[in-house]
matplotlib code that plots the C-alpha trace (Angstrom):
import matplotlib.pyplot as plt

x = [-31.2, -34.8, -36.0, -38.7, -38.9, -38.8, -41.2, -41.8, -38.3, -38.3, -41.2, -39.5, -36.3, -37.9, -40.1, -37.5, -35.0, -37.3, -38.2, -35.1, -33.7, -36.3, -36.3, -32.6, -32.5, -35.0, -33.3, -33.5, -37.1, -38.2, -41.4, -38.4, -36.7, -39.8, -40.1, -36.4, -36.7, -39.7, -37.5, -34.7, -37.4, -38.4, -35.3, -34.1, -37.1, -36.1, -32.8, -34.3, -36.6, -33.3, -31.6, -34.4, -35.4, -33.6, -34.1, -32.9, -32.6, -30.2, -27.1, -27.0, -25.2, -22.6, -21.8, -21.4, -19.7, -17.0, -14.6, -13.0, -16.9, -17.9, -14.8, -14.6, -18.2, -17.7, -14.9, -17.3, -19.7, -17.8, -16.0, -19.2, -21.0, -17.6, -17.3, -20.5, -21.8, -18.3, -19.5, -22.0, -20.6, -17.7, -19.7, -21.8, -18.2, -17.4, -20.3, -21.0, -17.5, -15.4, -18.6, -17.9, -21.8, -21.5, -22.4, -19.9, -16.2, -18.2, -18.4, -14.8, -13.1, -15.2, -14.7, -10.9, -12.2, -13.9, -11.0, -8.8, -10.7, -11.8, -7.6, -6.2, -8.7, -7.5, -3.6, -5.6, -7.4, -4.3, -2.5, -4.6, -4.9, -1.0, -0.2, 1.0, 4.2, 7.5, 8.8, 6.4, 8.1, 10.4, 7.4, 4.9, 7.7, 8.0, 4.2, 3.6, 6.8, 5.3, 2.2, 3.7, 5.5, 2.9, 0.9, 3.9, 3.0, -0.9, 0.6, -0.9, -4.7, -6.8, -10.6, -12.4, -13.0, -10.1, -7.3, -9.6, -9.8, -6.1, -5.4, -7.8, -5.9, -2.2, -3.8, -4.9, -1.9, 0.4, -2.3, -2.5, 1.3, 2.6, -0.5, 1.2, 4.3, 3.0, 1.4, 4.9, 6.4, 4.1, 4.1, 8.0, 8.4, 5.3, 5.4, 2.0, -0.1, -3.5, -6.4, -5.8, -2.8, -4.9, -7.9, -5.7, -3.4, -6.8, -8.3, -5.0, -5.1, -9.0, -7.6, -5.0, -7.3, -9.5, -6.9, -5.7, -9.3, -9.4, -6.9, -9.4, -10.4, -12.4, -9.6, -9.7, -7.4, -8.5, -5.2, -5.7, -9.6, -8.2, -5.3, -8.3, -10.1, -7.4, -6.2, -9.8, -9.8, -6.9, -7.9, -11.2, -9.5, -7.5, -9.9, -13.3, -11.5, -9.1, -12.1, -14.9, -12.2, -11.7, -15.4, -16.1, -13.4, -14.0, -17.1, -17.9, -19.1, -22.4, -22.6, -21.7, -25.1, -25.6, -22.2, -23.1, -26.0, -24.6, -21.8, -24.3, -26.9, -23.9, -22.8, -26.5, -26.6, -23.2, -24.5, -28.3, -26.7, -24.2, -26.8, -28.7, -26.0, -25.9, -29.5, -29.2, -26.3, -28.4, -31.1, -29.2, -26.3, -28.6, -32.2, -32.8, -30.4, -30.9, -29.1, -26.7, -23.3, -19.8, -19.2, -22.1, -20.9, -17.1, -18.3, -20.6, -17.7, -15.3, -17.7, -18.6, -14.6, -13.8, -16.2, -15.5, -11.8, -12.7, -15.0, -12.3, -9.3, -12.0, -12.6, -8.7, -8.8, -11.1, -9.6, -6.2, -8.0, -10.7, -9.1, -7.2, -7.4, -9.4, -12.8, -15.7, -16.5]
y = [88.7, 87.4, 89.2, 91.4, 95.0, 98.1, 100.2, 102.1, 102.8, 103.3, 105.9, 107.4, 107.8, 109.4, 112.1, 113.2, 114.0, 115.4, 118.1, 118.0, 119.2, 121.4, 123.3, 123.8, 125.1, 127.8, 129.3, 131.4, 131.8, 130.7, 128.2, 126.6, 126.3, 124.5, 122.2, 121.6, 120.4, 118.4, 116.7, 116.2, 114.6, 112.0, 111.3, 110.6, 108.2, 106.6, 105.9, 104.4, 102.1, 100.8, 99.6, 98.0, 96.2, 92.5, 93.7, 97.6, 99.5, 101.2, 99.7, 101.5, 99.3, 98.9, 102.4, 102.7, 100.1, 100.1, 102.9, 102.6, 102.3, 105.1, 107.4, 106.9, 107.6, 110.9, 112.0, 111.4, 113.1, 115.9, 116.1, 116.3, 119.3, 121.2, 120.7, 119.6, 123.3, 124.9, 125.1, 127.0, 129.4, 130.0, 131.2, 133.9, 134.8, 135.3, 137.0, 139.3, 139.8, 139.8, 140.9, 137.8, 138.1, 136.3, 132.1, 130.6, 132.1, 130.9, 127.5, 127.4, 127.8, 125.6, 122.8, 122.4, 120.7, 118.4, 117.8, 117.0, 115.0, 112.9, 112.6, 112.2, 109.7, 106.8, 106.5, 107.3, 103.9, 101.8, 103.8, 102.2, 98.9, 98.8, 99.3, 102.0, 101.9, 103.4, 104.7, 107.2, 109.2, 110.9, 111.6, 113.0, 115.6, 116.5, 116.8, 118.6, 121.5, 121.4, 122.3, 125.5, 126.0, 126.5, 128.6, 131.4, 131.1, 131.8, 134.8, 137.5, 137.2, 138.6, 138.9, 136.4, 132.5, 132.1, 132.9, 130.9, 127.8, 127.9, 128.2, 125.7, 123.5, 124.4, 123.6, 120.8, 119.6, 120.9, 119.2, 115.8, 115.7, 116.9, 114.8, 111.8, 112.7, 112.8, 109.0, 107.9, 109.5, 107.9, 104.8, 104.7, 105.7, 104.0, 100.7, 99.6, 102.2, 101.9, 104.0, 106.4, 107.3, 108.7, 109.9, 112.1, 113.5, 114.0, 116.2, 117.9, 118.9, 120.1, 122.0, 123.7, 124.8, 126.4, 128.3, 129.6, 130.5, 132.5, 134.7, 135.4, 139.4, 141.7, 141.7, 140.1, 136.8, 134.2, 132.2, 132.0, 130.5, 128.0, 126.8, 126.1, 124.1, 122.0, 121.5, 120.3, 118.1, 116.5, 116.1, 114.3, 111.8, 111.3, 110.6, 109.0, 105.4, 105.0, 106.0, 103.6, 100.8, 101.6, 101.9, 98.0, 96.7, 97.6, 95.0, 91.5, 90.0, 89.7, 93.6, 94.6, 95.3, 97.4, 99.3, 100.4, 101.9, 103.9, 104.9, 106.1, 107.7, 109.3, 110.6, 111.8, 113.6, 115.3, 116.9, 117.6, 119.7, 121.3, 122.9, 123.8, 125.9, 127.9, 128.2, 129.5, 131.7, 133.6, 134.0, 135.8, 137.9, 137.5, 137.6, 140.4, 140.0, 143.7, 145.4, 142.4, 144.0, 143.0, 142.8, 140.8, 138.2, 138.3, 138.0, 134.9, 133.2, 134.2, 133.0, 129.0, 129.2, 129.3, 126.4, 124.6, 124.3, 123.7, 120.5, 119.4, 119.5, 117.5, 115.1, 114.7, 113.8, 111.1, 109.7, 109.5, 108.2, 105.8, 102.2, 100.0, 96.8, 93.9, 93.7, 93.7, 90.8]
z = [82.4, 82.4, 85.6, 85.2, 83.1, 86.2, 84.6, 87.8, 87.7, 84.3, 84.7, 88.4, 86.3, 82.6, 84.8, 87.5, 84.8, 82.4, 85.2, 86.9, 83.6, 81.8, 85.9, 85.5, 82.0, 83.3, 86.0, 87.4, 87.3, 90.1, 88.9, 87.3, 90.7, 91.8, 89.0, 89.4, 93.2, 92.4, 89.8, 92.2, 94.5, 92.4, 91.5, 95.1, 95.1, 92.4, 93.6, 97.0, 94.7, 92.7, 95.5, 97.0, 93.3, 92.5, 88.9, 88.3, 85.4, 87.2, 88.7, 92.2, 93.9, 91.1, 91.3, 95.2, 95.7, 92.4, 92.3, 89.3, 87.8, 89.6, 89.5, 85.5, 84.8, 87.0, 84.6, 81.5, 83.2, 84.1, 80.8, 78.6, 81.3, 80.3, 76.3, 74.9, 74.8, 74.0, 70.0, 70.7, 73.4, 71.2, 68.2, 71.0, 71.2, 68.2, 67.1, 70.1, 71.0, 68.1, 65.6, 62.9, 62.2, 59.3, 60.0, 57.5, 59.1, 62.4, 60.7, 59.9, 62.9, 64.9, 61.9, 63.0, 65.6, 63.8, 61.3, 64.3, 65.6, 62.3, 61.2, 64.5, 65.7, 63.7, 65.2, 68.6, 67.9, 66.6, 69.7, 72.6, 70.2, 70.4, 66.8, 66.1, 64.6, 66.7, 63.2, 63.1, 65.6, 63.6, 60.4, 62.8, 64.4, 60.7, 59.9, 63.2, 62.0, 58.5, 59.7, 61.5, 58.7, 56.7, 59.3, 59.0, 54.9, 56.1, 58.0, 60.1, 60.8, 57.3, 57.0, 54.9, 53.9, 52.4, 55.0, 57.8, 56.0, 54.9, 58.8, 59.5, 57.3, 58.6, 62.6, 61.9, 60.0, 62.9, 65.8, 64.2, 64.1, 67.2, 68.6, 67.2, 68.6, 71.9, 71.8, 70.4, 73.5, 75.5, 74.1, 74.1, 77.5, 79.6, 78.5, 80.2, 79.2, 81.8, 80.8, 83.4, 81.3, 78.2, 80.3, 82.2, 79.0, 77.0, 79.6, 80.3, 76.6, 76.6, 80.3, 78.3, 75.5, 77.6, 79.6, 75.5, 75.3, 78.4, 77.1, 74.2, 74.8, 73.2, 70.4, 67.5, 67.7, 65.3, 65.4, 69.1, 68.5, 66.2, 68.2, 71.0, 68.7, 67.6, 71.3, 71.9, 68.9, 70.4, 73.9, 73.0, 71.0, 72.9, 76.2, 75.1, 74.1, 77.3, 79.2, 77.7, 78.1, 81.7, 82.8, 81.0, 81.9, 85.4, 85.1, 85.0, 81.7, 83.3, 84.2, 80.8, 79.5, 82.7, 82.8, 78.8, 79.7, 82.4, 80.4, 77.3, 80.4, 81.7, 78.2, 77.7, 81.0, 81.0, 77.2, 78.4, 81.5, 79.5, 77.4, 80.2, 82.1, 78.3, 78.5, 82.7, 80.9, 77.9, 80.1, 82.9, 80.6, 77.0, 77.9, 75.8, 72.3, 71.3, 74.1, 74.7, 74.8, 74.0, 78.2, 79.0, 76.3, 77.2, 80.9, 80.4, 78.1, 80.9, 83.5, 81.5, 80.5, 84.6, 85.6, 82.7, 84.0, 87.5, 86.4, 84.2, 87.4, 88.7, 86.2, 86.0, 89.7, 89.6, 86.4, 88.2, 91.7, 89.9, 91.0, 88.4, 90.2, 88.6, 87.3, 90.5, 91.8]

ax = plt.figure().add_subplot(projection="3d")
ax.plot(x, y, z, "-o")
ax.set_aspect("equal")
plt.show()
């Protein structure tokens, strides 16, 4: 595009989030309230200056007027306000509920994740490239049992670094298979596989975590913990692809540069709010760190755990709604 740079949208768009942002994470003090509403101000302006500008940084336009565009970078949105911030809410938990004070058992539990994620992700990618080969239906059942197989040889829960990272190890083994499984199934049985397909299985996997996680009480259950972090690990994988493909290929080739950029502001947004509802959170239930009990912790993980699945039935919805017709015009 060789139109002209907005740098007064630029510039409407930089300050009304900064204060839009730095207002909510604040709250609820109430100069923050104002700061927040002047934010919110100038960023209605700046959305009246997009439309009206043959050159925006912004596609306005684009994202009223194409559902699937629209509806798809709602459920990234919405599915980055819900996990982005779980790490860190989940080690308050475990810290002021359950009393694991010490940072490296913290470490471990919230690395299954991570492992999941890093294993699974590659038959997630030959999965959506169509590649992944039927005959590993059968071997991935067997991983997936081996892997609970070897969690009865971990056994009961047992205090140290050694017991969590063999559990670690025996989720993640368990996850990846069984998570294989499932995209063989899938693959088998839905022939065309649309996005809409693997947006709405990934989030109904994250859903399901949290609901494991809401279960979580004041006792100790670390098996439970893990199990949410590998269902997490699973979900993600299993949504960001299907859902990047759907939101460009929902686009014209000469949108693309546009449509990225909303995707990655999107992405950015979803993770900046997310940290700001923890930050809303510790300021109402942990302003002050020294008298924070084990109920005001289990009640703000109980409170973040409730939304979370609210926005996540939500981003489902739109995932399922957003339009699969052919690219805008």
């Amino acid at each position: 595009d060789t139109g002209r740079y907005d740098s007064v949208g630029a510039l409407l768009f930089i300050a009304g989030l900064s204060m839009a942002l730095y207002g909510f994470s604040k709250l609820p003090d109430m100069t923050a309230l104002f700061v927040l509403i002047a934010g919110l101000v100038i960023l209605a302006g700046f959305t009246v200056w997009e439309r009206r500008n043959s050159n925006p940084i912004m596609p306005i336009d684009l994202i009223l007027k194409n559902r699937r565009f629209s509806f798809n970078n709602g459920a990234n949105l919405l599915y980055y306000v819900a996990i982005y911030s779980m790490g860190s809410l989940i080690s308050i938990f475990l810290t002021n509920v359950w009393g694991i004070t010490d940072a490296l058992p913290r470490a471990i539990v919230v690395t299954t994740q991570a492992l999941v994620l890093v294993l699974f992700t590659i038959f997630v990618g030959r999965f959506y490239d169509h590649l992944l080969p039927g005959k590993l239906l059968v071997p991935s059942l067997c991983v997936g049992v081996a892997g609970l197989i070897f969690a009865c040889f971990v056994g009961a829960e047992m205090p140290g670094v050694e017991w969590l990272t063999s559990a670690c190890i025996a989720a993640t083994i368990s996850a990846v298979g069984f998570g294989v499984l499932l995209l063989n199934l899938i693959d088998r049985f839905i022939k065309s596989v649309t996005p809409r397909y693997g947006t709405v299985t990934g989030l109904a996997i994250i859903a399901a975590g949290f609901l494991v996680l809401y279960t979580c009480g004041v006792a100790v259950e670390l098996w439970k913990m893990i199990l949410v972090e590998a269902l997490f690990g699973v979900g993600i994988a299993i949504f960001v692809t299907p859902n990047s493909t759907a939101i460009m290929d929902s686009v014209t080739e000469t949108e693309y540069s546009m449509a990225s950029g909303t995707l990655s502001t999107t992405r950015m947004l979803g993770m900046a709010v997310s940290i700001g509802i923890v930050a809303i959170m510790k300021n109402i239930f942990l302003s002050d760190i020294q008298d924070a009990g084990v109920d005001d912790a289990l009640v703000m993980m109980n409170g973040a755990v409730t939304a979370s699945i609210f926005v996540i039935l939500i981003a489902i919805v739109l995932s399922w709604a957003a339009e699969t017709k052919g690219k805008s015009a």
